[in-house]
mmCIF file of the N, C-alpha and C atoms, coordinates in Angstrom:
data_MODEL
# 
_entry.id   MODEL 
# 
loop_
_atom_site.group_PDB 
_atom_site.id 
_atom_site.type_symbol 
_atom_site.label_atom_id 
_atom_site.label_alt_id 
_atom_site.label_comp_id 
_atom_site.label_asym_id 
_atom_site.label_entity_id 
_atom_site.label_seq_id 
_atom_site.pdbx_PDB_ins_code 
_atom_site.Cartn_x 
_atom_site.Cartn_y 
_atom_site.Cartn_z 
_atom_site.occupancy 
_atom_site.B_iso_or_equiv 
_atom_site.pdbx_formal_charge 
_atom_site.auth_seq_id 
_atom_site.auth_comp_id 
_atom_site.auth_asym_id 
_atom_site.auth_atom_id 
_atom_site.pdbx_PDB_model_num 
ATOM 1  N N  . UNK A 1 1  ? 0.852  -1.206 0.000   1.00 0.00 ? 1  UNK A N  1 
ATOM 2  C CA . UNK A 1 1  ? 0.000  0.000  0.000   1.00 0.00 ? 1  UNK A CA 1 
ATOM 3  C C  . UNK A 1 1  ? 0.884  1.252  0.000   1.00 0.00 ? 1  UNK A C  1 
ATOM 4  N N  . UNK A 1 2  ? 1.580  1.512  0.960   1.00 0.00 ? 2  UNK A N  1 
ATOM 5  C CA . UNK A 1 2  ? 2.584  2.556  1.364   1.00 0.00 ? 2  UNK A CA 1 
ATOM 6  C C  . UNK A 1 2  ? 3.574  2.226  -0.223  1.00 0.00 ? 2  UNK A C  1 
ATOM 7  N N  . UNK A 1 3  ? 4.051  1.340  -0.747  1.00 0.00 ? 3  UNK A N  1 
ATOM 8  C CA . UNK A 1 3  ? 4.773  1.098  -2.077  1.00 0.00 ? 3  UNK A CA 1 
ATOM 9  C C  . UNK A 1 3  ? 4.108  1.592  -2.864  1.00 0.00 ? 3  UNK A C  1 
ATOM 10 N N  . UNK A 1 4  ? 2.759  1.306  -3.351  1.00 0.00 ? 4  UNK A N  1 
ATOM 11 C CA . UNK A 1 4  ? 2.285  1.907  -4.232  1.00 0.00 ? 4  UNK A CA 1 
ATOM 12 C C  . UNK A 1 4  ? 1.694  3.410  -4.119  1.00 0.00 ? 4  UNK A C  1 
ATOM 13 N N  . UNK A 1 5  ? 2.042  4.078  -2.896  1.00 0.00 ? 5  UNK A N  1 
ATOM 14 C CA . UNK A 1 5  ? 1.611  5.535  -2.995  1.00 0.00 ? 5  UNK A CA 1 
ATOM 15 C C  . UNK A 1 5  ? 2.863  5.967  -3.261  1.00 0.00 ? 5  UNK A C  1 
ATOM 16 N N  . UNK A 1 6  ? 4.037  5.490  -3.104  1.00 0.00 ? 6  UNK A N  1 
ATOM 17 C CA . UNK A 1 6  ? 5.605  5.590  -3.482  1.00 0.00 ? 6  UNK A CA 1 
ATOM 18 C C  . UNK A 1 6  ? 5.397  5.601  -5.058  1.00 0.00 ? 6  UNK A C  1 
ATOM 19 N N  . UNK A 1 7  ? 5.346  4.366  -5.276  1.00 0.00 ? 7  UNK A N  1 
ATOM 20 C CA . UNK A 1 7  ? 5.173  4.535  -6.902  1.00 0.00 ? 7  UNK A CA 1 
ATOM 21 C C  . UNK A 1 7  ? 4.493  5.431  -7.944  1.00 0.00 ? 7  UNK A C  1 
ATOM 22 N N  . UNK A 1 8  ? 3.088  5.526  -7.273  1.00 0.00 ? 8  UNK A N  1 
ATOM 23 C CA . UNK A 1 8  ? 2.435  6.920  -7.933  1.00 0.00 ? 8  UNK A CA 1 
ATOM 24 C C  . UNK A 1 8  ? 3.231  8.175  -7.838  1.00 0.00 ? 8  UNK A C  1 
ATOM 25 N N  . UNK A 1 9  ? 3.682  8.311  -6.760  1.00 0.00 ? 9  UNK A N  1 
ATOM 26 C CA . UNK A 1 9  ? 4.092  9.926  -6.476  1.00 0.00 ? 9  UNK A CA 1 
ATOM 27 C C  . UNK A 1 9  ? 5.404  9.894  -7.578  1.00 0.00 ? 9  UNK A C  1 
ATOM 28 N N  . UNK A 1 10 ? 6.219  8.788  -7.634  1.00 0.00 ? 10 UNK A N  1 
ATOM 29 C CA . UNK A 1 10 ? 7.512  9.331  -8.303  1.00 0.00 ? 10 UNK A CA 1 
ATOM 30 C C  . UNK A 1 10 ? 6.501  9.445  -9.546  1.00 0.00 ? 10 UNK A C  1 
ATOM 31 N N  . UNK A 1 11 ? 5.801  8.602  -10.072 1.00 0.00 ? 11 UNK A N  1 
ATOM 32 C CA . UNK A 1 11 ? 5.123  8.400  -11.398 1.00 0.00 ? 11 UNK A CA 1 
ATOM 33 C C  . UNK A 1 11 ? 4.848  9.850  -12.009 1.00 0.00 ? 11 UNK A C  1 
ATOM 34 N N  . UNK A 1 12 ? 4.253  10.593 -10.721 1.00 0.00 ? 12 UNK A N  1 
ATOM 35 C CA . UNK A 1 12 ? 3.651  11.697 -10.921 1.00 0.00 ? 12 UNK A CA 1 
ATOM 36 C C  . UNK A 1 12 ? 4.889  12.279 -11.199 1.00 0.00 ? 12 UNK A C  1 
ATOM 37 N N  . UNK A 1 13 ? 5.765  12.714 -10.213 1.00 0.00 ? 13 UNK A N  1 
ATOM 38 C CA . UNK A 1 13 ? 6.823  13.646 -10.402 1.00 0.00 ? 13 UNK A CA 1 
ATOM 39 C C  . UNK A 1 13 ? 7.809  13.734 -11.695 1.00 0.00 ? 13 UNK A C  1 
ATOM 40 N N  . UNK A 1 14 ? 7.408  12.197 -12.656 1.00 0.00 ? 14 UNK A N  1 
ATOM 41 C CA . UNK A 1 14 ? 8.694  12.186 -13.747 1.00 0.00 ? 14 UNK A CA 1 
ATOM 42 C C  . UNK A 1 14 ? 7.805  12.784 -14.237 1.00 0.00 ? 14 UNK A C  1 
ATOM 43 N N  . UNK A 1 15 ? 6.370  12.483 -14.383 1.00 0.00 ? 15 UNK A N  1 
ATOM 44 C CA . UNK A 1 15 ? 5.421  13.092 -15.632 1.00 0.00 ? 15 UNK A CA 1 
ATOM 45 C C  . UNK A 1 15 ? 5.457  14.482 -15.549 1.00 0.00 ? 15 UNK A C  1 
ATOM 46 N N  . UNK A 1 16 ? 5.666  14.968 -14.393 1.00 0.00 ? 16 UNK A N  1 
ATOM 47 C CA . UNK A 1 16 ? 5.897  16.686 -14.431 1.00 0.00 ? 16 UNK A CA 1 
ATOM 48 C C  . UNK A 1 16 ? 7.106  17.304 -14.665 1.00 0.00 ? 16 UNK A C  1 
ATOM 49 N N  . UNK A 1 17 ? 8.053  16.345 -14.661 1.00 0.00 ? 17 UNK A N  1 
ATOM 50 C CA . UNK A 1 17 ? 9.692  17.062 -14.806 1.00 0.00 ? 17 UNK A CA 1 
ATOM 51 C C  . UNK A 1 17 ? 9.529  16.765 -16.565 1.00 0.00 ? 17 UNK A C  1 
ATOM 52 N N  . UNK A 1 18 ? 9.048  16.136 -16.948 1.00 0.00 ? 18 UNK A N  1 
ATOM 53 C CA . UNK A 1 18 ? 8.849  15.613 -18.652 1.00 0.00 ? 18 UNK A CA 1 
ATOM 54 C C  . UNK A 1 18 ? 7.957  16.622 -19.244 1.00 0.00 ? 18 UNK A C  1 
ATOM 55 N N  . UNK A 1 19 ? 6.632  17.015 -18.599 1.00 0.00 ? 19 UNK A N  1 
ATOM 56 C CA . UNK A 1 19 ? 6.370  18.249 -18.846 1.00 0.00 ? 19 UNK A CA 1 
ATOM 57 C C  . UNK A 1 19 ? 7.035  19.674 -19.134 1.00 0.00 ? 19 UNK A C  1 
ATOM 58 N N  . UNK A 1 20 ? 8.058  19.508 -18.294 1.00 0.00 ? 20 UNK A N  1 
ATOM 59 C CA . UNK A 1 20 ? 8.725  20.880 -17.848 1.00 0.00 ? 20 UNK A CA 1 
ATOM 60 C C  . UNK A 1 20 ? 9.876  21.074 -18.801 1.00 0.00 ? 20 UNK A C  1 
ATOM 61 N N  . UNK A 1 21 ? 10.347 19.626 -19.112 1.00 0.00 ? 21 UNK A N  1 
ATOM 62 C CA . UNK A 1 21 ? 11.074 19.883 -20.068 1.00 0.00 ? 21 UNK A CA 1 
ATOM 63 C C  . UNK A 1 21 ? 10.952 20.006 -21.427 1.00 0.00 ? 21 UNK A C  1 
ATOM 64 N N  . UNK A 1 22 ? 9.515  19.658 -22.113 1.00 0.00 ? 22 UNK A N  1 
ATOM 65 C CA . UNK A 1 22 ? 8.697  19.496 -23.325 1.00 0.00 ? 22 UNK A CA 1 
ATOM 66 C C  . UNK A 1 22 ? 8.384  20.995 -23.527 1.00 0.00 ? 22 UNK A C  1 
ATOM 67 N N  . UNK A 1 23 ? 8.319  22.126 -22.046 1.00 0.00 ? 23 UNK A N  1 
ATOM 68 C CA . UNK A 1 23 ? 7.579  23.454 -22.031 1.00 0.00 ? 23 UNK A CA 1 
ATOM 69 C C  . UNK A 1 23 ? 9.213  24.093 -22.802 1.00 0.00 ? 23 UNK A C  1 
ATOM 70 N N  . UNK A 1 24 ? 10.193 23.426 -21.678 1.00 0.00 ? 24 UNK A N  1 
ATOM 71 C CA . UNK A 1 24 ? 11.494 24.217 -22.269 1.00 0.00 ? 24 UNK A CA 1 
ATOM 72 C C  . UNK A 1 24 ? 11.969 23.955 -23.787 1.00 0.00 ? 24 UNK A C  1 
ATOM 73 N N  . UNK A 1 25 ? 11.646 22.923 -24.198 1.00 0.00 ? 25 UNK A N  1 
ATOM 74 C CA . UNK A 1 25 ? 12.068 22.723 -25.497 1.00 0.00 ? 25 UNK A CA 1 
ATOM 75 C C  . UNK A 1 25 ? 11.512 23.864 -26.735 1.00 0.00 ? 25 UNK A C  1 
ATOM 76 N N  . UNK A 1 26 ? 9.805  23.709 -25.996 1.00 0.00 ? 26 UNK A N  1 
ATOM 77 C CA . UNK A 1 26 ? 8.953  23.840 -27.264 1.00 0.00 ? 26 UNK A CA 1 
ATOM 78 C C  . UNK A 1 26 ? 9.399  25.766 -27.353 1.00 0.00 ? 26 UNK A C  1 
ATOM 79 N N  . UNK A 1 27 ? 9.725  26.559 -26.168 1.00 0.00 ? 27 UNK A N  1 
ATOM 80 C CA . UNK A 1 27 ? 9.989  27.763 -25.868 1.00 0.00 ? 27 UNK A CA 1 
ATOM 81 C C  . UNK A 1 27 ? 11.620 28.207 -26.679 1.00 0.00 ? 27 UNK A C  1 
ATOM 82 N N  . UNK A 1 28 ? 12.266 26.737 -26.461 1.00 0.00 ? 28 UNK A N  1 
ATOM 83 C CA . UNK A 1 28 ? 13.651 27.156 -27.154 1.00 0.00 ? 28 UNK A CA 1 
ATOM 84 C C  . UNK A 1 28 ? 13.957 27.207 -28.718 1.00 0.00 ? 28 UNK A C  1 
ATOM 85 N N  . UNK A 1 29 ? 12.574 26.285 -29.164 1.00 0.00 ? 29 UNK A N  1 
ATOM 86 C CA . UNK A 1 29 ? 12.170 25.885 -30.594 1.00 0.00 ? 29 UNK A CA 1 
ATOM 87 C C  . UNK A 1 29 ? 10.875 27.379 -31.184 1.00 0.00 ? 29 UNK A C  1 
# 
């Protein structure tokens, strides 16, 4: 239980650093 709220949260956090870097790209493009 406690593993899988581990797992979501990083899940979440790559999907927002992947965001962040898709924002920087599309801004440098």
């Amino acid at each position: 239980d406690t593993l899988l709220l581990v797992y979501l949260s990083s899940l979440t956090r790559t999907q927002l650093s992947l965001a962040e870097k898709l924002n920087t790209a599309a801004q440098i493009l």
